[in-house]
Every structure is written in structure tokens, then in C-alpha cells.
N, CA, C and O atoms as a printed pandas DataFrame, in Angstrom:
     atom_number atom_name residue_name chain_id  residue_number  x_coord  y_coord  z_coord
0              1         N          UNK        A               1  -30.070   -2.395   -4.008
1              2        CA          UNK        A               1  -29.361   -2.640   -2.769
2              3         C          UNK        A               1  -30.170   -2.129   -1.587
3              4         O          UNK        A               1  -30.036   -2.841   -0.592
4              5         N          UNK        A               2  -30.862   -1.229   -1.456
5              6        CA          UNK        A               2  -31.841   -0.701   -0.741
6              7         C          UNK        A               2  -32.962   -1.535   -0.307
7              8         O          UNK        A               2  -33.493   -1.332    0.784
8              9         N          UNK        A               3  -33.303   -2.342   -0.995
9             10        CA          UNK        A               3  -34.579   -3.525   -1.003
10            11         C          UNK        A               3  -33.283   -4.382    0.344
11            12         O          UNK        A               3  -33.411   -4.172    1.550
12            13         N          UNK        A               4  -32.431   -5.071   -0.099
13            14        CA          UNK        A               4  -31.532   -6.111    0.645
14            15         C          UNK        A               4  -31.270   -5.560    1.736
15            16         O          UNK        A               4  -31.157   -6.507    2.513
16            17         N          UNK        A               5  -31.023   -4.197    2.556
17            18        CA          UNK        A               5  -30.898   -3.541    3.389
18            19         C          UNK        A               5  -32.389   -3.171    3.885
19            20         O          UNK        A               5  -32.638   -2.963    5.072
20            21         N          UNK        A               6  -32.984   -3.134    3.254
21            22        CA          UNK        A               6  -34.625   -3.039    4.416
22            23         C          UNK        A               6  -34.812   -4.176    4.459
23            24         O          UNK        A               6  -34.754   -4.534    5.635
24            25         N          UNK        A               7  -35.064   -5.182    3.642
25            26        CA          UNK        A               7  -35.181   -6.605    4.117
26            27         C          UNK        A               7  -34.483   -7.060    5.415
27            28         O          UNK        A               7  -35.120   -7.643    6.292
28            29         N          UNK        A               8  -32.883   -6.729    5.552
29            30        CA          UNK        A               8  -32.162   -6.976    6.797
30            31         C          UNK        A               8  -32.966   -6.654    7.860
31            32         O          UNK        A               8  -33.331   -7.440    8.735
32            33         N          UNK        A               9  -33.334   -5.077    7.745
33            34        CA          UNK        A               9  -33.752   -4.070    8.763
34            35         C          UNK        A               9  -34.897   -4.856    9.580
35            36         O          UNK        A               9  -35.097   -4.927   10.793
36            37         N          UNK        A              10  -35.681   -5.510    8.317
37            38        CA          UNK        A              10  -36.951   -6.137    9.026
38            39         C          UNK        A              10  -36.719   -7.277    9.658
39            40         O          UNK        A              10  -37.384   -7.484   10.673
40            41         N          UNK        A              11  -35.548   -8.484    9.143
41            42        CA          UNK        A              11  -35.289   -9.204    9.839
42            43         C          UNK        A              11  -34.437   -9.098   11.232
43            44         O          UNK        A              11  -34.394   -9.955   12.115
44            45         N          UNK        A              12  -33.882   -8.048   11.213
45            46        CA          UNK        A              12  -33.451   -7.677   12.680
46            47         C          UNK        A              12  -34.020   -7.185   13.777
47            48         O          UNK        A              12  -33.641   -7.054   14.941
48            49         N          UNK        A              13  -35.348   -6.847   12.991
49            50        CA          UNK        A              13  -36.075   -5.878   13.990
50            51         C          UNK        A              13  -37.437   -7.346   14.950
51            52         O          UNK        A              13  -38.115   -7.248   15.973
52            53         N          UNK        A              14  -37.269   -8.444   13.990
53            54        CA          UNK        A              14  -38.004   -9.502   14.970
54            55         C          UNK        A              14  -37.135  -10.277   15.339
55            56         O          UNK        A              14  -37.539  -11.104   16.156
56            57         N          UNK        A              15  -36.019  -10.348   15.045
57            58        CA          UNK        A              15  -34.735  -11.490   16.048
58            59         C          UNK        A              15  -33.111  -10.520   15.911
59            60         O          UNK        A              15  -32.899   -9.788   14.943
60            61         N          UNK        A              16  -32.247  -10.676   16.893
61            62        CA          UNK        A              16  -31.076  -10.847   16.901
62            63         C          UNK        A              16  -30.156  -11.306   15.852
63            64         O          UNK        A              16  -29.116  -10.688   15.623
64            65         N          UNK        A              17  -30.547  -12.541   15.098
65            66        CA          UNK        A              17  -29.938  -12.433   14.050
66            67         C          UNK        A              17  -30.876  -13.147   12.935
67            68         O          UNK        A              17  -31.941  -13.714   13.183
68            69         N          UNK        A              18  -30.117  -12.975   11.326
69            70        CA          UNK        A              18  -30.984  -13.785   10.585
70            71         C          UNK        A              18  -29.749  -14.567    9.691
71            72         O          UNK        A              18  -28.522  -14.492    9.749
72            73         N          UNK        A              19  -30.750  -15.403    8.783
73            74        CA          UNK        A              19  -30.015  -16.333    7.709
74            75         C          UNK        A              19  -30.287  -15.732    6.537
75            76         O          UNK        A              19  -31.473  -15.691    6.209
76            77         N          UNK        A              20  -29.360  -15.183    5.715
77            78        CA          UNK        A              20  -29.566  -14.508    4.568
78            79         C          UNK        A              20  -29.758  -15.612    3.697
79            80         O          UNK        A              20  -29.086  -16.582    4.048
80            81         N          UNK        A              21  -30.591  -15.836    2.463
81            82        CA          UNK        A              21  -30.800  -16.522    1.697
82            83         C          UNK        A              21  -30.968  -15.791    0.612
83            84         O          UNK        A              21  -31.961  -15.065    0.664
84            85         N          UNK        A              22  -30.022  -15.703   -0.844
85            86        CA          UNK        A              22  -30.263  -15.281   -2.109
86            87         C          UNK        A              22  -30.127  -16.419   -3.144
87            88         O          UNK        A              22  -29.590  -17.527   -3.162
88            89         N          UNK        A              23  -30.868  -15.641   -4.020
89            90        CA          UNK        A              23  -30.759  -16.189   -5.707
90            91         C          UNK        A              23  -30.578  -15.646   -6.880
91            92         O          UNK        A              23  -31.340  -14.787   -7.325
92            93         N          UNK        A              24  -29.597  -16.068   -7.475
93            94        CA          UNK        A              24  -29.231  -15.191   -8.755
94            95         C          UNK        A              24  -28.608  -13.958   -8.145
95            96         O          UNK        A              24  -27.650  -13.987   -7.372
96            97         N          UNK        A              25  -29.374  -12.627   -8.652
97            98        CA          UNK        A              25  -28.441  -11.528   -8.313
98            99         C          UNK        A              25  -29.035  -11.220   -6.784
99           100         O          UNK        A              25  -28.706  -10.176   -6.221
100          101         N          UNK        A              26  -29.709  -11.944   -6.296
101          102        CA          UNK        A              26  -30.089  -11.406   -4.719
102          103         C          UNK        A              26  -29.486  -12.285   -3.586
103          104         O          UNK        A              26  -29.738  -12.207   -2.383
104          105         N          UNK        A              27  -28.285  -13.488   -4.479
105          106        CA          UNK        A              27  -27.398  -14.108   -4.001
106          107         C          UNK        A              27  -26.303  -13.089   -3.352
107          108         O          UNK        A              27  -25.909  -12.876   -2.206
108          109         N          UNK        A              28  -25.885  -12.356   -5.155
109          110        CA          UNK        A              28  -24.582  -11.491   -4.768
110          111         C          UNK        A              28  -25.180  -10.542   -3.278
111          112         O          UNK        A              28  -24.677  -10.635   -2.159
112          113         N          UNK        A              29  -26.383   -9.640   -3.667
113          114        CA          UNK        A              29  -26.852   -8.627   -2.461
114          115         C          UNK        A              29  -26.644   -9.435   -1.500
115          116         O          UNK        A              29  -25.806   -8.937   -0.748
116          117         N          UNK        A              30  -27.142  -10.880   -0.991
117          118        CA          UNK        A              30  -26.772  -11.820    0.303
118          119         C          UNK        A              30  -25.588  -11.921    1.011
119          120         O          UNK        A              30  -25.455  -12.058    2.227
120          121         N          UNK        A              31  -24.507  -11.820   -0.079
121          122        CA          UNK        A              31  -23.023  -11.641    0.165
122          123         C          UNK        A              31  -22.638  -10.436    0.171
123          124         O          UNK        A              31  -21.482  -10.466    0.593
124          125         N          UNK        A              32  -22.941   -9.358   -0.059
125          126        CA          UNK        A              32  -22.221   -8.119    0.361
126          127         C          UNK        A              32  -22.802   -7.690    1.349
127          128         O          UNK        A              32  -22.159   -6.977    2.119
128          129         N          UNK        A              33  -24.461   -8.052    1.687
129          130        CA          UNK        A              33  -24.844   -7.341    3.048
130          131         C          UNK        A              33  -23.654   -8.577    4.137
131          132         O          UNK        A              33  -22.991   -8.031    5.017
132          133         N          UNK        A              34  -23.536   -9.870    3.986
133          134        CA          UNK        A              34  -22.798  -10.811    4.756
134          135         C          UNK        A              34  -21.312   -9.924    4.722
135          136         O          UNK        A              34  -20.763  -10.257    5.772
136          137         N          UNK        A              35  -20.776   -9.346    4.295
137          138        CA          UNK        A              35  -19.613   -8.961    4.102
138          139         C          UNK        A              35  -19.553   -7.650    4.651
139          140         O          UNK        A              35  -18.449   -7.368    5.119
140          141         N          UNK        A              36  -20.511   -6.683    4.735
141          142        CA          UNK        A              36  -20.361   -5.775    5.711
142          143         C          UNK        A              36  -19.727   -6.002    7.298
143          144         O          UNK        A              36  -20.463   -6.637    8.054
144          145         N          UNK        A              37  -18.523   -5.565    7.805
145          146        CA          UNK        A              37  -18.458   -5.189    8.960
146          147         C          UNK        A              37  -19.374   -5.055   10.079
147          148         O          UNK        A              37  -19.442   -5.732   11.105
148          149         N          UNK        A              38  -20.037   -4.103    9.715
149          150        CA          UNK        A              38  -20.757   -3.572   10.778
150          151         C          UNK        A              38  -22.330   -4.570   11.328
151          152         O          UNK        A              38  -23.011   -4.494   12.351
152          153         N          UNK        A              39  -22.438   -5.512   10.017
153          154        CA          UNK        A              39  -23.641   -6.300   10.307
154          155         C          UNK        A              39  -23.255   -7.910   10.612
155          156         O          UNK        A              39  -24.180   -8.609   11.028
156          157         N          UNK        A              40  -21.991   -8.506   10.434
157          158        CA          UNK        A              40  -21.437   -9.687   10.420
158          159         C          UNK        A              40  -21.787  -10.044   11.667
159          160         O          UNK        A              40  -22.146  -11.219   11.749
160          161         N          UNK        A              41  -21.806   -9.260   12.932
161          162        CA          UNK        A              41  -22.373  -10.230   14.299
162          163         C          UNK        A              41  -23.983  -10.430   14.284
163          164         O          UNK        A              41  -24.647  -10.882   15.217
164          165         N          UNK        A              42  -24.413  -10.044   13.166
165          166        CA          UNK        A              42  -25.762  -10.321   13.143
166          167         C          UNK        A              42  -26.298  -11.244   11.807
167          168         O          UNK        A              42  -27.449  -11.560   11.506
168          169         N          UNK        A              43  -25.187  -11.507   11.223
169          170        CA          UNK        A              43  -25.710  -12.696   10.140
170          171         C          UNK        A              43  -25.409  -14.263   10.909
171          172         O          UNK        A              43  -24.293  -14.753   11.082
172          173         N          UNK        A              44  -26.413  -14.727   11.209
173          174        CA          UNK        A              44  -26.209  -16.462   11.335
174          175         C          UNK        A              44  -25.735  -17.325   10.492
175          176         O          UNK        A              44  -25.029  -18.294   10.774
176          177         N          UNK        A              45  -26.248  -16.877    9.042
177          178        CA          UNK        A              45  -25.333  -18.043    8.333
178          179         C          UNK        A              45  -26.085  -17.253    6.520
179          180         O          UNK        A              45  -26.869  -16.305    6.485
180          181         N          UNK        A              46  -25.707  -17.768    5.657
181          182        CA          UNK        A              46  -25.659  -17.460    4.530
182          183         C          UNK        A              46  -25.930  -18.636    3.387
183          184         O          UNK        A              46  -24.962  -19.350    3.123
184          185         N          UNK        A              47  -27.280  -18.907    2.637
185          186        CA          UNK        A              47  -27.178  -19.511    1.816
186          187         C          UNK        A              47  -27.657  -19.010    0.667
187          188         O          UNK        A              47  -28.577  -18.216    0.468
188          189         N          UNK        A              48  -26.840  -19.633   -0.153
189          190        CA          UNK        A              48  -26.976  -18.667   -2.061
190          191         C          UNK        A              48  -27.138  -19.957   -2.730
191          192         O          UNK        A              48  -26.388  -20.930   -2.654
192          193         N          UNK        A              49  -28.497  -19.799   -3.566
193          194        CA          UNK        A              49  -28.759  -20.197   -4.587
194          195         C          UNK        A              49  -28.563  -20.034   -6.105
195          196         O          UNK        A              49  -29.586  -19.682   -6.691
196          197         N          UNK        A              50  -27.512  -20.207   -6.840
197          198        CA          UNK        A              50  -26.759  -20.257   -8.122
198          199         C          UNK        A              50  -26.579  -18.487   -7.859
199          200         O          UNK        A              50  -27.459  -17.859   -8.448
200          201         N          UNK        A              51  -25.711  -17.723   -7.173
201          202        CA          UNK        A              51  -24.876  -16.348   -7.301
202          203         C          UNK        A              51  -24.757  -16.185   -8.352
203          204         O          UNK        A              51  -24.146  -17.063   -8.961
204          205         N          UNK        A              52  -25.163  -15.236   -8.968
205          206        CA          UNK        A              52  -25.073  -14.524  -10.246
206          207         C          UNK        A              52  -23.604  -13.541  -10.329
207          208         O          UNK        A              52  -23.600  -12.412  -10.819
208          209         N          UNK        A              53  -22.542  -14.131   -9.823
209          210        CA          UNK        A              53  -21.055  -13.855   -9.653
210          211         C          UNK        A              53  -20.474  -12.827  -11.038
211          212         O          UNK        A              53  -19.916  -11.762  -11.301
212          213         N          UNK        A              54  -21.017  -13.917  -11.576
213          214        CA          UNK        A              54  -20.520  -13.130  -13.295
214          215         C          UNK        A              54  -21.753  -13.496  -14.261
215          216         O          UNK        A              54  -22.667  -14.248  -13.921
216          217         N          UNK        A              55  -21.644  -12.798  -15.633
217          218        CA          UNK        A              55  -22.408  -12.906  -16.410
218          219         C          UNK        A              55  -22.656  -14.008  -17.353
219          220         O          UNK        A              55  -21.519  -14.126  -17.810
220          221         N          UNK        A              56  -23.209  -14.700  -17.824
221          222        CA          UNK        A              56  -23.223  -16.154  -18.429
222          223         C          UNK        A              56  -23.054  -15.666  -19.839
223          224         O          UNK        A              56  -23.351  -16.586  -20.601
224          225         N          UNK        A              57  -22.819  -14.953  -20.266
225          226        CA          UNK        A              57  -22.458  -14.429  -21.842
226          227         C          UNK        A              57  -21.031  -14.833  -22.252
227          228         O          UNK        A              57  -20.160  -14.104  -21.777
228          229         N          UNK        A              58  -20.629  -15.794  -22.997
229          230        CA          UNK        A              58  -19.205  -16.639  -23.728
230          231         C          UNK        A              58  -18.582  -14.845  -23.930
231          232         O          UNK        A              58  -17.381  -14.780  -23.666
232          233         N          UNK        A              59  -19.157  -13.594  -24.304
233          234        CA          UNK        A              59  -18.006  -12.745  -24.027
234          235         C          UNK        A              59  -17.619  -12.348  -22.914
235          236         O          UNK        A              59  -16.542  -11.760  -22.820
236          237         N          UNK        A              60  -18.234  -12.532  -22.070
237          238        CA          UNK        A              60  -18.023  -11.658  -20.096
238          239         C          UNK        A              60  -17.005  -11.703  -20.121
239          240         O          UNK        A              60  -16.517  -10.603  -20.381
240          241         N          UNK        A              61  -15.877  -12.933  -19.886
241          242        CA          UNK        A              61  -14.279  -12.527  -19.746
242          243         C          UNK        A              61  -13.971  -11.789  -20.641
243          244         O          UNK        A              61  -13.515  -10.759  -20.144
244          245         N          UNK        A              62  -13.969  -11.747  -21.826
245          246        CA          UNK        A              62  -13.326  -10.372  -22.925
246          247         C          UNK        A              62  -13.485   -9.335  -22.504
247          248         O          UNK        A              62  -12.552   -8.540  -22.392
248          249         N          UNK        A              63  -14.692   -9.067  -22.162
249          250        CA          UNK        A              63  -14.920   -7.423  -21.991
250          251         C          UNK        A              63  -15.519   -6.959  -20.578
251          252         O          UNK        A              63  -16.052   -5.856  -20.453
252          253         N          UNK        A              64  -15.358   -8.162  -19.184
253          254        CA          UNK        A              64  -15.535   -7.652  -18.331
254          255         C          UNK        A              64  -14.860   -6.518  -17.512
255          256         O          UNK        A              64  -15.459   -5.814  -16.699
256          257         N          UNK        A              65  -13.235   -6.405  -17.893
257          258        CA          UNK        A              65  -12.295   -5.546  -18.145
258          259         C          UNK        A              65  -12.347   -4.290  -18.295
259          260         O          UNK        A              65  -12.025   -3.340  -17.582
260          261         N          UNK        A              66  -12.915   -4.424  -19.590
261          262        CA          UNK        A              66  -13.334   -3.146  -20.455
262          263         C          UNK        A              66  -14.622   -1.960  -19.822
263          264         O          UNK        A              66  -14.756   -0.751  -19.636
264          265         N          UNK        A              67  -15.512   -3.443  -19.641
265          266        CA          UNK        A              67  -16.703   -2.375  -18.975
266          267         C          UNK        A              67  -16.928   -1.862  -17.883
267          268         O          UNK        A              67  -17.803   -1.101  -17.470
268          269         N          UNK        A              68  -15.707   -2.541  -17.262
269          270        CA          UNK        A              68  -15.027   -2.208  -15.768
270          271         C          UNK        A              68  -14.566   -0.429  -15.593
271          272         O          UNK        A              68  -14.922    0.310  -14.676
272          273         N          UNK        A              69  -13.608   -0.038  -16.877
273          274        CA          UNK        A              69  -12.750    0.718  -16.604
274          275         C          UNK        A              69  -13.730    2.022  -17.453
275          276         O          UNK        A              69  -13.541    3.238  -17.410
276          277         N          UNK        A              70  -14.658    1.353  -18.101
277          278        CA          UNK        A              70  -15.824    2.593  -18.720
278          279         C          UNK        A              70  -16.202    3.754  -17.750
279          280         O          UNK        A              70  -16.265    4.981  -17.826
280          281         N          UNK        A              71  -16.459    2.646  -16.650
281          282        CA          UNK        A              71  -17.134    3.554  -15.231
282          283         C          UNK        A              71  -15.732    4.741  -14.861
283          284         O          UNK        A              71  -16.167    5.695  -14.216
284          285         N          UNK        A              72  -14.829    4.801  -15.028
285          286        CA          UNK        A              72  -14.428    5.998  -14.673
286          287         C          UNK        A              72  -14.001    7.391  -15.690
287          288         O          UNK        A              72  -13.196    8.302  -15.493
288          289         N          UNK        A              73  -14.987    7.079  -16.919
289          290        CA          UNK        A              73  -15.530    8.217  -17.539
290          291         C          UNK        A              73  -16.251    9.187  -16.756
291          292         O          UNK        A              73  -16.592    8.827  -15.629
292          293         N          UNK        A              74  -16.483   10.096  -17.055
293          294        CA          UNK        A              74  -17.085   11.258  -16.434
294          295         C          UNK        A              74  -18.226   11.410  -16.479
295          296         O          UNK        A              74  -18.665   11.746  -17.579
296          297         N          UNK        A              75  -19.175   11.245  -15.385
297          298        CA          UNK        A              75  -20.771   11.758  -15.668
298          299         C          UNK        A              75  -21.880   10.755  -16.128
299          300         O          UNK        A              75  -21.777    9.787  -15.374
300          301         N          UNK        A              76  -22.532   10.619  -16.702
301          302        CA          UNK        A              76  -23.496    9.474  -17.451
302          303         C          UNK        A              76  -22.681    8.914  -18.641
303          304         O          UNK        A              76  -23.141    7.962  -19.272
304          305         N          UNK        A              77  -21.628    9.399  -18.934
305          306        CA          UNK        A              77  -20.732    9.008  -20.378
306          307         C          UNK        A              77  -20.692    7.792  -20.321
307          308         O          UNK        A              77  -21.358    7.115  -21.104
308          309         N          UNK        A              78  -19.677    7.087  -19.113
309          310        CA          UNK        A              78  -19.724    5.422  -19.217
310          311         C          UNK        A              78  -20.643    5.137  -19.126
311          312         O          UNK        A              78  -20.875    4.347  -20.041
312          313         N          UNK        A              79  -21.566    5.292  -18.459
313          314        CA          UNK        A              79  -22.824    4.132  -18.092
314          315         C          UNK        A              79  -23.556    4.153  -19.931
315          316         O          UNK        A              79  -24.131    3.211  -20.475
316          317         N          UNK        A              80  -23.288    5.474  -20.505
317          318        CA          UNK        A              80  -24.330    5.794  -21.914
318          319         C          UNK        A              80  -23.519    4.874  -22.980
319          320         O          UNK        A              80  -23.976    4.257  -23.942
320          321         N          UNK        A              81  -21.851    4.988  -22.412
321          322        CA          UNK        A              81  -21.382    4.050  -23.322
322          323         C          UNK        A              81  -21.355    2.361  -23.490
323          324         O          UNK        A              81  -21.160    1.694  -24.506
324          325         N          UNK        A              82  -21.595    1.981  -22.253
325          326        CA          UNK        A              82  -21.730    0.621  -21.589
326          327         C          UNK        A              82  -22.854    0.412  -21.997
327          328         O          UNK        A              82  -22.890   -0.731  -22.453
328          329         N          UNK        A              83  -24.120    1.076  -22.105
329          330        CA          UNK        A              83  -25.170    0.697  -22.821
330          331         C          UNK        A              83  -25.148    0.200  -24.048
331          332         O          UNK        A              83  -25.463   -0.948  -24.362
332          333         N          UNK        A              84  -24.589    1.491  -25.111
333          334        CA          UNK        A              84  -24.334    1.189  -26.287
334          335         C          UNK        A              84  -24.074   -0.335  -26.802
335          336         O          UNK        A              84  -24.712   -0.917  -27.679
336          337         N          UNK        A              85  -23.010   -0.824  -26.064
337          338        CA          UNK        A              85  -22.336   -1.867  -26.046
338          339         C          UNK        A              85  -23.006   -3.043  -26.301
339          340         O          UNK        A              85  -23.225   -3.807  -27.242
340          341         N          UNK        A              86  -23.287   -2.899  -24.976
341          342        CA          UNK        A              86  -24.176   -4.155  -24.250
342          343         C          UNK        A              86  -25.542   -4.537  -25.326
343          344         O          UNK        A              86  -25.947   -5.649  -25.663
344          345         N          UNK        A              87  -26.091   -3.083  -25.730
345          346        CA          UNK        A              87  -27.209   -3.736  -26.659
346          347         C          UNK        A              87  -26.477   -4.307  -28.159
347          348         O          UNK        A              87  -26.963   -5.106  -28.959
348          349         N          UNK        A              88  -25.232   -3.645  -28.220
349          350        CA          UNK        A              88  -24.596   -3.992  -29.937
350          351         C          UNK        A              88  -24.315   -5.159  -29.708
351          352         O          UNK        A              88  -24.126   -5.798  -30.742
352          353         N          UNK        A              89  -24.151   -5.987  -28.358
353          354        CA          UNK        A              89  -23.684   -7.468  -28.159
354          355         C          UNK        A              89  -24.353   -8.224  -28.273
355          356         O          UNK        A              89  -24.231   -9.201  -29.011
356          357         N          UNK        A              90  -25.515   -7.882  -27.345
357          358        CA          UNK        A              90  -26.293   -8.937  -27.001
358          359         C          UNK        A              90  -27.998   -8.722  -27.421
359          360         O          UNK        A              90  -28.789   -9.665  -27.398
360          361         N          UNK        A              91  -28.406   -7.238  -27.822
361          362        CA          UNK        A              91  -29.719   -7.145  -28.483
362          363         C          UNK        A              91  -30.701   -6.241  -27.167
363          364         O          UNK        A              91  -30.217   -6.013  -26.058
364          365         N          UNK        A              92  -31.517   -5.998  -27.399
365          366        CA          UNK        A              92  -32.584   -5.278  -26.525
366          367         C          UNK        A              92  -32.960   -6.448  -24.575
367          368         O          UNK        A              92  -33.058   -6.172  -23.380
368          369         N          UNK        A              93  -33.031   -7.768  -25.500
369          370        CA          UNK        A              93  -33.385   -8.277  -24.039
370          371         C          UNK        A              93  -32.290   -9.755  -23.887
371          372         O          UNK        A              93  -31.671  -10.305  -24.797
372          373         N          UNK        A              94  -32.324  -10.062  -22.665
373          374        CA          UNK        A              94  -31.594  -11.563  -22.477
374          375         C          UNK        A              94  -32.286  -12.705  -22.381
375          376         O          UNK        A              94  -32.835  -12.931  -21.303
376          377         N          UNK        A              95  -32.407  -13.608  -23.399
377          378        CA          UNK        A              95  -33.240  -14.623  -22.767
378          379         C          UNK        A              95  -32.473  -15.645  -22.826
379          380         O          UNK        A              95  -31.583  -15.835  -23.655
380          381         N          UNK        A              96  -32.961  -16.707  -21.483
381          382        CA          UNK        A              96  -32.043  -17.740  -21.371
382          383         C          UNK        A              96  -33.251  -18.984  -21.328
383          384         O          UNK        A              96  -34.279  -18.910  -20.654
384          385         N          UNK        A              97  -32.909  -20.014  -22.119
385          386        CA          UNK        A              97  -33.757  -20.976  -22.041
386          387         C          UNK        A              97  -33.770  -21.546  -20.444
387          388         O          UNK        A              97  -32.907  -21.474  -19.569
388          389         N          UNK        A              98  -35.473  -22.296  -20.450
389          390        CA          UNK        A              98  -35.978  -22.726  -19.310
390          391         C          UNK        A              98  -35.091  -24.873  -19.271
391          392         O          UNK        A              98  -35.153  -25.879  -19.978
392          393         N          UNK        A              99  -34.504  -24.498  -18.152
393          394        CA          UNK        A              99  -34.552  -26.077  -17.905
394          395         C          UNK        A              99  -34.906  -27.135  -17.741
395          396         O          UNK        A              99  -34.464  -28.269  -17.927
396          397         N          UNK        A             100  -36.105  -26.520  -17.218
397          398        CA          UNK        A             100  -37.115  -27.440  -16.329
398          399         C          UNK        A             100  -38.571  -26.585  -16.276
399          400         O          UNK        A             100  -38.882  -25.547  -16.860
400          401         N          UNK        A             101  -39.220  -27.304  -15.485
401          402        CA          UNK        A             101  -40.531  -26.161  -15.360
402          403         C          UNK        A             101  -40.451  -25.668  -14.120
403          404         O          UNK        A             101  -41.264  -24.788  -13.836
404          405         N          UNK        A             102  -39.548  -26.065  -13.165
405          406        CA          UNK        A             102  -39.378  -25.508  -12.126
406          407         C          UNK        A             102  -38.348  -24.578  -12.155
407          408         O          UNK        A             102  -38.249  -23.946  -11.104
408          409         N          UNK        A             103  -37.583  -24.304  -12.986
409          410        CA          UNK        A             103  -36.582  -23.008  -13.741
410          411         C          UNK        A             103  -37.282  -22.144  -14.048
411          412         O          UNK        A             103  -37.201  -21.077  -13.440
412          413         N          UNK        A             104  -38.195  -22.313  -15.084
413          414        CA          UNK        A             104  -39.056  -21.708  -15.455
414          415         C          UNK        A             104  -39.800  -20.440  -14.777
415          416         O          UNK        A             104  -39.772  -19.210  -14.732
416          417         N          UNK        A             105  -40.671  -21.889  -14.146
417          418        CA          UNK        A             105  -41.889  -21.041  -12.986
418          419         C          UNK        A             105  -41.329  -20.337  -11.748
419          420         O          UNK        A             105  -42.068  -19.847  -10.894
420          421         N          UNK        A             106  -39.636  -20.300  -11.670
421          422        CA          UNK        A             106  -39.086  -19.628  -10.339
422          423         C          UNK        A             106  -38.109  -18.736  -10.482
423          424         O          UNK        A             106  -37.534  -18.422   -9.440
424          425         N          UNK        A             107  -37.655  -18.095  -11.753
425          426        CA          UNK        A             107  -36.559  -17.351  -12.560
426          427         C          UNK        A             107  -36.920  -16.684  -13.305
427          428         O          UNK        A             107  -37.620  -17.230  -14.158
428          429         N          UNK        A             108  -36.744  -15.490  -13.428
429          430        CA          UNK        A             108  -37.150  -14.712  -14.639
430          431         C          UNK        A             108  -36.158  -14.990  -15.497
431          432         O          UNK        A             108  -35.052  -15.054  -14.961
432          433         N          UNK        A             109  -36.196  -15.218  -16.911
433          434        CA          UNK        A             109  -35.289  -16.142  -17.967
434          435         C          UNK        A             109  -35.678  -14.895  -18.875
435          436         O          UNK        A             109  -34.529  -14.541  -19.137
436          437         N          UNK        A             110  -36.359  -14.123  -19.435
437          438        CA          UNK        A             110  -35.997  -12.964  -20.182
438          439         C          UNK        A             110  -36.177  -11.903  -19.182
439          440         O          UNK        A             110  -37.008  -11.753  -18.286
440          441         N          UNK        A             111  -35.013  -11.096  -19.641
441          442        CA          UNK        A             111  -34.959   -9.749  -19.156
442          443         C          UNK        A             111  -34.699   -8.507  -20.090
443          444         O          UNK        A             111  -34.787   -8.994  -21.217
444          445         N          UNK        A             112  -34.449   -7.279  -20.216
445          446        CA          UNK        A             112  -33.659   -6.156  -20.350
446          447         C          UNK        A             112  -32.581   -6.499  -20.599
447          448         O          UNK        A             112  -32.399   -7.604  -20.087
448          449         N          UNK        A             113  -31.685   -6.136  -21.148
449          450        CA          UNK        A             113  -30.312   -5.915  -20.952
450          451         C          UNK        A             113  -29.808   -4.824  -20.465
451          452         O          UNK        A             113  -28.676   -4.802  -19.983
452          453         N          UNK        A             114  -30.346   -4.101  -20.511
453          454        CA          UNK        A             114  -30.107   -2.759  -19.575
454          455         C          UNK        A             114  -30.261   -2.917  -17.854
455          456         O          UNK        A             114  -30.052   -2.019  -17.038
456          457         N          UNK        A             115  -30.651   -4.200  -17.587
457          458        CA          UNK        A             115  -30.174   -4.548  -16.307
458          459         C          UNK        A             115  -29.069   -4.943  -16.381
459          460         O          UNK        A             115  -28.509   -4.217  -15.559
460          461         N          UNK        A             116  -28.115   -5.765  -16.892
461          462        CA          UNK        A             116  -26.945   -6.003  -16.835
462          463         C          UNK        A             116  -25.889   -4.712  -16.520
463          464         O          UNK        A             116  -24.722   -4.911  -16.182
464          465         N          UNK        A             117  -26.483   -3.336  -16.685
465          466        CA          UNK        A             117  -25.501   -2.001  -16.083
466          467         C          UNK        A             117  -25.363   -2.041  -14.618
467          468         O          UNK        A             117  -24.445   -1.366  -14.153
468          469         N          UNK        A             118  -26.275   -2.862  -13.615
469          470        CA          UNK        A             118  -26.283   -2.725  -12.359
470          471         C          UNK        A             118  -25.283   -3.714  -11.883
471          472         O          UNK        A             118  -24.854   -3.387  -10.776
472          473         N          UNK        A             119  -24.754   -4.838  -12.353
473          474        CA          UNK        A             119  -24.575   -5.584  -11.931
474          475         C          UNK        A             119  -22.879   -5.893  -11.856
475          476         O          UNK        A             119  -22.460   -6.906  -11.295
């Protein structure tokens, strides 16, 4: 979130306002810096390329719930337990097949799954 907030910083600092443009999860960051109060007279307009809203995993509704209410364990506990999870579900990394070659060459399609804790 820090990256999406200096990015702003820089675009404010050569114009009055800017056009936020995200993709995937730098869609969602596009929409919460747009959703701030304090910066809304300075967003011109907002376009998101496929928002990474929710997780594309056939379990996300089951247990988006669940991994919701982890976080108000105490300390590193949820996040250590949400890990657990997440790798017993889905394995060490995520990969999502390429569509196209322009999917491909513009998306990172394997990741971590241990990014999915940020999100």
C-alpha cells in the first residue's frame, strides 16, 4: 500500500490531479486510494483492469469467512494460522494458466501463496 501512496505522491506533485489506473491487485490499491476522503478532489477518474476483488479459488466463498475472523486472534497466531491453511489448500505456489500470450507476457500467473495473506 505504500508503493500506491508514493505513486499518488508523485503524481500529484506534477499535476493537480491524476487518473488512477490498476490491475489485478493494484486495481483493488486504485480503489481504496480512490476511496479515501481526503484524496477524492484529486482523483480525475479511475480505471481498473480485471480487480482482483476476490480470490479465483472454487473455495474463496467457503472460507472467505473463516479467514476473515482468523485475523482477530492475537499476535502472529492468525496470520501463522491462515498460512497453515492456505498452503493445506492450495500447495506452496498459485499457478493460473496463460490465455493468451498477451496474458502471459503481462501477468504474473505463478505466484506464492503466501501472498494471498495480504490480500
Amino acid at each position: 500500500m505504500e508503493s500506491a501512496v508514493d505513486a499518488l505522491r508523485v503524481g500529484l506533485a506534477i499535476g493537480d490531479e491524476v487518473i488512477l489506473l490498476g490491475m489485478s491487485t493494484g486495481g483493488v490499491l486504485a480503489t481504496w486510494l480512490a476511496s479515501l476522503p481526503s484524496l477524492r478532489q484529486h482523483i480525475a477518474g479511475l480505471v481498473l483492469i480485471s480487480p482482483a476483488f476476490a480470490l479465483g479459488h472454487p473455495l474463496y466463498p467457503v472460507l472467505k469467512h473463516s479467514f476473515a475472523s482468523l485475523r482477530l486472534l492475537p499476535g502472529s497466531f492468525g496470520k501463522r494460522v491462515r498460512s497453515f491453511l492456505i498452503k493445506a489448500v492450495i500447495g506452496d505456489t498459485k499457478a493460473s494458466p496463460a490465455l493468451s500470450e498477451e496474458h502471459q507476457r503481462f501477468n504474473s500467473l505463478v505466484y506464492p501463496t503466501q501472498a494471498i495473506l495480504n490480500l
